[in-house]
C-alpha positions in Angstrom: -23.6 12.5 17.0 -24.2 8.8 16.6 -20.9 7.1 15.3 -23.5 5.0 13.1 -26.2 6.1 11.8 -27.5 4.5 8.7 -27.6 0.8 6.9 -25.2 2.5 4.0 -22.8 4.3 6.3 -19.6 3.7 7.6 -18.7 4.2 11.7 -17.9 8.0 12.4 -15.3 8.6 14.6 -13.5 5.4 15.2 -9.8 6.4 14.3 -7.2 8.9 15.7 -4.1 10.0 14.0 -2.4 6.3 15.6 -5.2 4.1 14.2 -5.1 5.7 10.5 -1.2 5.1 11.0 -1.2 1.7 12.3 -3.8 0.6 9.5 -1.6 2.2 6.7 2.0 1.4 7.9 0.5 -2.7 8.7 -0.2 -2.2 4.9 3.4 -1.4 4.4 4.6 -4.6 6.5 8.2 -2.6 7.1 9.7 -6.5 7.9 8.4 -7.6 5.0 9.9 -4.8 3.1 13.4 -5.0 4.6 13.3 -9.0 4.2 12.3 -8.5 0.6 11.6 -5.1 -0.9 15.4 -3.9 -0.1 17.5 -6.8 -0.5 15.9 -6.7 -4.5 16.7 -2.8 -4.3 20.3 -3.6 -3.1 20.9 -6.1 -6.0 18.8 -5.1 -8.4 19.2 -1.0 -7.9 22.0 1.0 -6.9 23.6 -1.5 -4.2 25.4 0.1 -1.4 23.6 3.5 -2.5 19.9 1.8 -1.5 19.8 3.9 1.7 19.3 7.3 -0.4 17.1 5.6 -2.5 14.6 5.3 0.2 15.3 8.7 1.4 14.9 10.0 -2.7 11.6 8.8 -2.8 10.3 9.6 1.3 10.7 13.4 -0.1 8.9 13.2 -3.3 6.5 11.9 -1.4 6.5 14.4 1.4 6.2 17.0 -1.5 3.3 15.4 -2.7 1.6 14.9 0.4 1.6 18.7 1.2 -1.0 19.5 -1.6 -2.5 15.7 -0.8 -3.2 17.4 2.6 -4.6 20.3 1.4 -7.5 18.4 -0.5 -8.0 16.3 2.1 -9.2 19.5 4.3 -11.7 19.8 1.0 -12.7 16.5 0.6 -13.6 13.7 2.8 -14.5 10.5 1.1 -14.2 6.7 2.0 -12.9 6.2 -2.2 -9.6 7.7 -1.4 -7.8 8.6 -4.5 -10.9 7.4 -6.8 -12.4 10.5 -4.7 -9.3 12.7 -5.6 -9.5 11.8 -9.3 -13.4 12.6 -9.8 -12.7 16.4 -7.7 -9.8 17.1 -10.1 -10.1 15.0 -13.1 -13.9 14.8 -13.8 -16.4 11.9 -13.3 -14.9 9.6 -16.1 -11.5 10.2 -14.8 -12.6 8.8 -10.9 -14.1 6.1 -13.0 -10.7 5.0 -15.0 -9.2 5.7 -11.6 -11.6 3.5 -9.4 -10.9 1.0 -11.9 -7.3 0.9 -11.3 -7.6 1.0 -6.9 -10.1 -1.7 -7.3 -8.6 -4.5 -9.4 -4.9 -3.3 -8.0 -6.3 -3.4 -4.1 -7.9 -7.0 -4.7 -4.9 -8.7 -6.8 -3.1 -7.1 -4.1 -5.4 -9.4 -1.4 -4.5 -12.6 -3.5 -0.8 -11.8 -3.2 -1.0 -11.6 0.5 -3.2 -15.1 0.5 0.2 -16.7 -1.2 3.0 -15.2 0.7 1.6 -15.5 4.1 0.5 -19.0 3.0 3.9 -19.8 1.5 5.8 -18.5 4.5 3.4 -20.0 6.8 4.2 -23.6 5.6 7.9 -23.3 5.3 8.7 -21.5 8.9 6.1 -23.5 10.8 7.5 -26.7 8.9 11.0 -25.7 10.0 10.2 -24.8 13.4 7.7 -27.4 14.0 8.0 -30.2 11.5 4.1 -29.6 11.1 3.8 -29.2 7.3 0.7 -27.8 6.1 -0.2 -26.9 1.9 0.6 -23.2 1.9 -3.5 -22.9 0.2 -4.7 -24.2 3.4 -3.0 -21.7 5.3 -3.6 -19.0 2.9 -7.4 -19.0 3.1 -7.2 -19.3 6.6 -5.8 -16.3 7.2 -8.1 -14.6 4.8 -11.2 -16.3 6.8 -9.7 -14.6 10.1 -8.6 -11.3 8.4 -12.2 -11.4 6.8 -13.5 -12.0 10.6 -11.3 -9.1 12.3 -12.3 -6.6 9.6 -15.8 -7.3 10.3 -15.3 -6.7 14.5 -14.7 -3.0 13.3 -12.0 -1.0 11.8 -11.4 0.2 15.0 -10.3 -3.4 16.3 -8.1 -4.2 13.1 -6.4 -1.1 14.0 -5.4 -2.1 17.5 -4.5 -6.1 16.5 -2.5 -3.9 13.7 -1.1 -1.4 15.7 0.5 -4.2 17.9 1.6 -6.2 15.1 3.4 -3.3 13.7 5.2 -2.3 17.3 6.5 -5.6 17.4 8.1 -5.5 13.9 9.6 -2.4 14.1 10.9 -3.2 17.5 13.2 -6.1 16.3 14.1 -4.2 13.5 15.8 -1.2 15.8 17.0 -4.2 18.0 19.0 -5.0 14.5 19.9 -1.6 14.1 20.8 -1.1 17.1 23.2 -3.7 17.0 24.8 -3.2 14.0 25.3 0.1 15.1 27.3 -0.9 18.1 29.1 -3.8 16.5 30.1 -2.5 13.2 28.9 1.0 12.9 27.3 2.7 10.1 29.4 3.5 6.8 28.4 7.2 5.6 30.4 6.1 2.4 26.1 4.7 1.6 25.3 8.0 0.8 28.3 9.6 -1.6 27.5 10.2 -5.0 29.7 7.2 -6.0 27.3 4.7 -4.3 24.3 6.3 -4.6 24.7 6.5 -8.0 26.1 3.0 -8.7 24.8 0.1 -10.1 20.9 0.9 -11.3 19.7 4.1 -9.7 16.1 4.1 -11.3 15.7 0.3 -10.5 16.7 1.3 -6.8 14.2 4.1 -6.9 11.5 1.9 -8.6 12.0 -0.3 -5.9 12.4 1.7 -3.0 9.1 3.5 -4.1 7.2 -0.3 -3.8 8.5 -0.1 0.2 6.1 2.8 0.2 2.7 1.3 -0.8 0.2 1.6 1.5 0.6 5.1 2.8 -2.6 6.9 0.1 -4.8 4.7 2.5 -5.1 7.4 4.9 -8.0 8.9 2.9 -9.8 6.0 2.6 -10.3 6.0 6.2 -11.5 10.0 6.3 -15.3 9.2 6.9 -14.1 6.6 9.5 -11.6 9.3 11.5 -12.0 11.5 14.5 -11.9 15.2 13.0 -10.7 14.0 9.2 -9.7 17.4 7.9 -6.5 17.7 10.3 -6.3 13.9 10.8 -5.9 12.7 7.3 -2.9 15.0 6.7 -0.9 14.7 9.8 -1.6 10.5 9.5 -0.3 11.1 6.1 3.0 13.2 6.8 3.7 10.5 9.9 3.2 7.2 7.7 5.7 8.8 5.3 8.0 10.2 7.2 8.0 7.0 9.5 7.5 4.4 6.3 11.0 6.6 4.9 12.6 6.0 8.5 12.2 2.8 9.0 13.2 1.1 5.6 16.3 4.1 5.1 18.1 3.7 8.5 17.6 -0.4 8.1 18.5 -0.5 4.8 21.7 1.3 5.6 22.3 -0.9 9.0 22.4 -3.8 5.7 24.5 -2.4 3.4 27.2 -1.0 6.4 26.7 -4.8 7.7 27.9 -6.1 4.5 30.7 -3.7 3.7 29.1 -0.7 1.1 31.7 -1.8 -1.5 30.4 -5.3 -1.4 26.5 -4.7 -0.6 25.3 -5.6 -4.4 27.1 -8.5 -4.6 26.3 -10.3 -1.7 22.5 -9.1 -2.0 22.4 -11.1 -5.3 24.5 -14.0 -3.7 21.7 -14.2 -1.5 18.9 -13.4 -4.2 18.0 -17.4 -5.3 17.4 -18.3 -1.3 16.2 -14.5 -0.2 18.1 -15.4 3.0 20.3 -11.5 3.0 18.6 -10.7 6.3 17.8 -13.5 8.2 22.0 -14.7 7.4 22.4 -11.0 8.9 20.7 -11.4 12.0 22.3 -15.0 12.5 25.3 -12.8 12.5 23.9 -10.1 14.5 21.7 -10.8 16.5 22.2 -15.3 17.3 20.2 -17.8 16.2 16.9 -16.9 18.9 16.2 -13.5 17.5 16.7 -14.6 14.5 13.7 -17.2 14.7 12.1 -14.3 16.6 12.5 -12.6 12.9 10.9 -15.6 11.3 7.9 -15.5 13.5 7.4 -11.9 13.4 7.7 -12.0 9.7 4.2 -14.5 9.3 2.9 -11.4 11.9 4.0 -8.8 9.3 2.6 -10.5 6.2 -1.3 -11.2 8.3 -1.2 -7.4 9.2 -0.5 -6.8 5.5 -3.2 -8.8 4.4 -5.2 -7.4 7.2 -4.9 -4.0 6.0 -4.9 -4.4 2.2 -8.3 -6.1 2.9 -9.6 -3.2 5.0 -8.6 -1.1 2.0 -9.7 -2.9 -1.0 -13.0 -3.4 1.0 -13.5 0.4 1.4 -13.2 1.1 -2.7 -15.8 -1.5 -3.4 -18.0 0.5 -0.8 -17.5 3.4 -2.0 -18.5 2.6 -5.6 -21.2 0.4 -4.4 -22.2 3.8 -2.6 -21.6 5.7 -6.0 -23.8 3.1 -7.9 -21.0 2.4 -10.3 -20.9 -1.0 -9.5 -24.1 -2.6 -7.6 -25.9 -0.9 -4.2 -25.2 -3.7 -2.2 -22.0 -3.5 -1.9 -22.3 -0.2 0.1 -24.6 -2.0 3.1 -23.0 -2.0 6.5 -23.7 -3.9 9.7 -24.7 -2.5 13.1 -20.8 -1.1 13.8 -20.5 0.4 10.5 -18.4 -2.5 8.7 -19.3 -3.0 5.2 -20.5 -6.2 5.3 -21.2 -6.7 1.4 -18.2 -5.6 0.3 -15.9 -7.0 3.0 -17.5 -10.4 2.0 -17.0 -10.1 -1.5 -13.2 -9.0 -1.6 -12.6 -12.0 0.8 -14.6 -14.5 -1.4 -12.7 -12.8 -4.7 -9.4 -13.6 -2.9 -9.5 -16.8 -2.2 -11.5 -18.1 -5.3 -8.6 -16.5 -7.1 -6.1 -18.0 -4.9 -7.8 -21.2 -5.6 -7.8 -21.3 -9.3 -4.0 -20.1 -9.2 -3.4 -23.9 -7.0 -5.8 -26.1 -9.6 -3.9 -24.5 -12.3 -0.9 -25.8 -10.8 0.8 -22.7 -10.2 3.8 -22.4 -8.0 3.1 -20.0 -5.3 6.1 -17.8 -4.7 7.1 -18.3 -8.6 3.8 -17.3 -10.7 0.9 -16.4 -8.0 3.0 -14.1 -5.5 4.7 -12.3 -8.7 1.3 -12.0 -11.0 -0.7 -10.3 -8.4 1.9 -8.3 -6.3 3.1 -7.1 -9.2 0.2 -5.6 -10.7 -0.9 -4.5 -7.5 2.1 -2.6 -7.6 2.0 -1.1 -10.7 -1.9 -0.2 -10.2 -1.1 1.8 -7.1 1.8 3.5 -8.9 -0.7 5.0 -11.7 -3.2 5.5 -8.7 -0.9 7.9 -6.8 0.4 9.5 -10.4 -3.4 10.5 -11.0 -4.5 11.2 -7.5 -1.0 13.7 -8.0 -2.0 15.4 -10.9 -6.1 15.8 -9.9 -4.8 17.9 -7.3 -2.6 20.0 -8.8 -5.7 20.4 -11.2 -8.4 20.8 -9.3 -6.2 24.3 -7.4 -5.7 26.0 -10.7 -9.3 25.7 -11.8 -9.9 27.2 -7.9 -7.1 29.7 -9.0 -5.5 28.9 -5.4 -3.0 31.5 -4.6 -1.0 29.1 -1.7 1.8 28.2 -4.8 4.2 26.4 -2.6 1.1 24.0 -1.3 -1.2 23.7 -4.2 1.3 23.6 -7.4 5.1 23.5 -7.1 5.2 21.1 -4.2 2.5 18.6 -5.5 3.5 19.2 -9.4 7.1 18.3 -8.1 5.4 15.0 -6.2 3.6 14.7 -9.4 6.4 14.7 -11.8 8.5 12.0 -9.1 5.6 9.6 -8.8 5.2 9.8 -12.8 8.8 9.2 -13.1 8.5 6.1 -11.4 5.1 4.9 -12.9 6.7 4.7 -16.3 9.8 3.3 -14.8 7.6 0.5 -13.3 5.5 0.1 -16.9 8.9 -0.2 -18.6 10.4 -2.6 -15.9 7.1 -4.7 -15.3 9.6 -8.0 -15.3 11.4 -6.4 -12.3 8.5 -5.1 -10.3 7.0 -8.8 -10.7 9.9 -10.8 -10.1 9.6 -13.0 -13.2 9.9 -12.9 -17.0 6.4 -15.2 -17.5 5.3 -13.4 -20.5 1.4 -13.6 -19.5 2.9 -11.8 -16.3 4.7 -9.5 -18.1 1.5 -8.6 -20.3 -0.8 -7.8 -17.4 0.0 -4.5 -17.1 -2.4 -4.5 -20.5 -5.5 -5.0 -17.8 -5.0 -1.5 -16.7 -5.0 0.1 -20.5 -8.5 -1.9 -20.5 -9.5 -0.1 -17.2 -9.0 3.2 -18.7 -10.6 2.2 -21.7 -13.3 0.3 -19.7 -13.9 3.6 -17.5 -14.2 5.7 -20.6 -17.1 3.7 -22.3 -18.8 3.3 -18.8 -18.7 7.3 -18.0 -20.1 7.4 -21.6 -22.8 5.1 -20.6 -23.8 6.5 -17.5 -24.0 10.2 -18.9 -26.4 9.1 -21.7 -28.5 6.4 -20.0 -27.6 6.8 -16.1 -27.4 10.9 -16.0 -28.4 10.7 -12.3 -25.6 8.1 -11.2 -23.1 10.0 -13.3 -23.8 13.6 -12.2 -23.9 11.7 -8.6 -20.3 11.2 -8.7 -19.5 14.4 -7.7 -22.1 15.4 -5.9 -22.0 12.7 -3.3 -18.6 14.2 -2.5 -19.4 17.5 -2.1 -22.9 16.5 0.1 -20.8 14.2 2.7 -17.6 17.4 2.7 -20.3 19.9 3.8 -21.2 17.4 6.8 -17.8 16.9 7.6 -17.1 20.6 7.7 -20.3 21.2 9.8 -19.3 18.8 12.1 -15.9 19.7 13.2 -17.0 23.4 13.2 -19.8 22.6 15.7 -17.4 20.1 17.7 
């Protein structure tokens, strides 16, 4: 079979189970997550308890993911969860939902455009003395990120999957070390820690470590055999993603003493220094610059991947006609060119008006958009959740365990922590900016928005909107074909 075939299709065949992995755990950035996501959870959440927290939510997960892999062996689609919602929900549900991925993926883009460009101007300053404006670095790592994704997603997944080994590597050399010099306190995981301090702020938290992992079905038409791919990707980013920020998190808070673990966390919360003062400590002052370096890698492969993914829900609704055709073209190596073009050129237009505005990077930019790209993911995976615990009962599905309690549990976690993020908006953003604090309003206008335009496209488009599940159903019987014949 060719692995490209047509102007509107993607390349067939160009990922394994380690490139699916490497794309979506890049997206997670596990530096970045130690360096910022748990110190917030350790002074914010439940402190010395912040280990369990990451475990809490890597099983929710894991129970969702067990009916997430059972409807990725039914459906193979490039629009992910969008894809999910319109099998389970209906068409004007994976409208509301497509929405939601598509603004949250893109903000999520112009986040990445002013925390790489941020940290780019302040290590490279320190360790240089070359200081450039954090917008000029921004958009040039956009320009490259923009350039790589374009090579193929084949070649973002290797520059990714070495990226990725690099980061986790000095994270175990950390772990490693505070292992052998201090050892790790169990104390982390009794019920008086793990249930100290803010236990749903540590969860909330913890569960934004996480984002990135529902990628995995937005690269199904781009996988080798997507039907067992998808899933085992899926159960290996979690179970990896929970790993990696659980054991570090707990090499922290054993570092700093369990008792004392909150407090020094927020000690450290105005200058964000809690790891990098850790692995002065740990590890000298040469890994620690190491840390710094490997940090700008972490937040490019971010950025890297985000864009890969935000680019594939624009093609897939350009393909869908929802929003205009051309976004769906790709080139000769089954990129999508339009789309890939677009979501770089939104970026960094946005990323511009954020710097004529005057806004502070790391204060109002880095807060707005990560933010809401948090949030928007959040209700993404609470939908994607519930569609497939719907869309087995209408197929009266007698696998239980697989298809309703495990999901509806995963369902019920994920929902938990959606409404903890709606209610805590100021937390997951990192700043009380009441314009910030209101933008979770965009995504009540997305369901609202998605609601009038299924209404629209049933009365004066019926062919686009009866397309939107058809489409998925016309590509699954390929797929099925295909693996049955290979």
């Amino acid at each position: 079979m060719s692995e490209h075939s047509a102007p509107n299709e993607l390349r067939r065949n160009a990922l394994g189970v380690a490139g699916i992995v490497f794309l979506v755990l890049a997206a997670v950035a596990p530096l970045t997550g130690i360096i910022v996501v748990a110190s917030l959870a350790i002074a914010l959440g439940n402190g010395g308890g912040t280990p369990a927290s990451f475990f809490i939510v890597a099983i929710v997960l894991l129970l969702f993911a067990i009916g997430y892999g059972q409807m990725s062996k039914q459906l193979v689609n490039a629009g992910g969860f969008y894809a999910f919602v319109v099998k389970g929900l209906g068409r004007t549900g994976g409208l509301v939902a497509g929405l939601i991925a598509t603004l949250g993926y893109n903000f999520f883009v112009v986040g990445t455009i002013g925390t790489s460009g941020f940290f780019m101007q302040t290590i490279i300053a320190d360790l240089t003395g070359v200081n450039i404006h954090w917008l000029i670095w921004g958009l040039a790592s956009i320009v490259v990120c923009f350039v790589l994704a374009r090579i193929g997603v084949d070649f973002s997944s290797k520059i990714l999957g070495v990226c990725l080994v690099l980061e986790v590597l000095m994270l175990v050399v950390f772990d490693i070390s505070v292992l052998v010099q201090t050892g790790y306190d169990v104390a982390a995981f009794s019920p008086e820690w793990v249930f100290s301090g803010s236990l749903p702020i540590g969860l909330l938290l913890a569960a934004t470590g996480f984002l990135g992992f529902e990628a995995t079905a937005l690269f199904s038409e781009e996988a080798k055999t997507p039907l067992r791919t998808i899933p085992r990707a899926t159960y290996i980013a979690i179970t990896a993603i929970g790993l990696i920020l659980g054991v570090t998190t707990w090499a922290v808070v054993s570092a700093t003493g369990v008792a004392q673990a909150q407090q020094t966390a927020i000690d450290h919360l105005p200058t964000g220094d809690l790891i990098f003062s850790l692995s002065q400590q740990y590890l000298g002052g040469p890994l620690t610059t190491v840390m710094m370096i490997l940090l700008l890698v972490s937040l490019f492969a971010a950025m890297l991947a985000f864009h890969n993914s935000a680019t594939r829900y624009l093609f897939a609704l350009g393909r869908a006609r929802v929003l205009p055709r051309a976004l769906a073209r790709t080139g000769a190596n089954g990129t999508p060119k339009i789309a890939g073009l677009v979501q770089a050129a939104f970026a960094a237009i946005m990323a511009i008006v954020f710097f004529l505005a005057g806004a502070d990077p790391i204060v109002t930019l880095v807060p707005a958009m990560l933010g809401f790209g948090t949030l928007s993911v959040l209700i993404l995976q609470g939908l994607a959740a519930l569609s497939i615990v719907v869309a087995f009962r209408r197929q009266r599905d007698s696998r239980l365990w697989s298809t309703l309690i495990a999901p509806g549990i995963g369902f019920l976690g994920i929902a938990a922590i959606s409404l903890l993020a709606i209610w805590n908006f100021d937390v997951v953003a990192g700043s009380q900016e009441l314009w910030i604090r209101l933008l979770p309003l965009l995504l009540a206008a997305a369901v609202v928005g998605g609601i009038g335009y299924g209404a629209y496209l049933k009365r004066r488009k019926p062919e686009v909107y009866g397309g939107l599940e058809t489409d998925l159903e016309k590509f699954n019987v390929h797929t099925r074909a295909t693996e049955v014949v290979e």
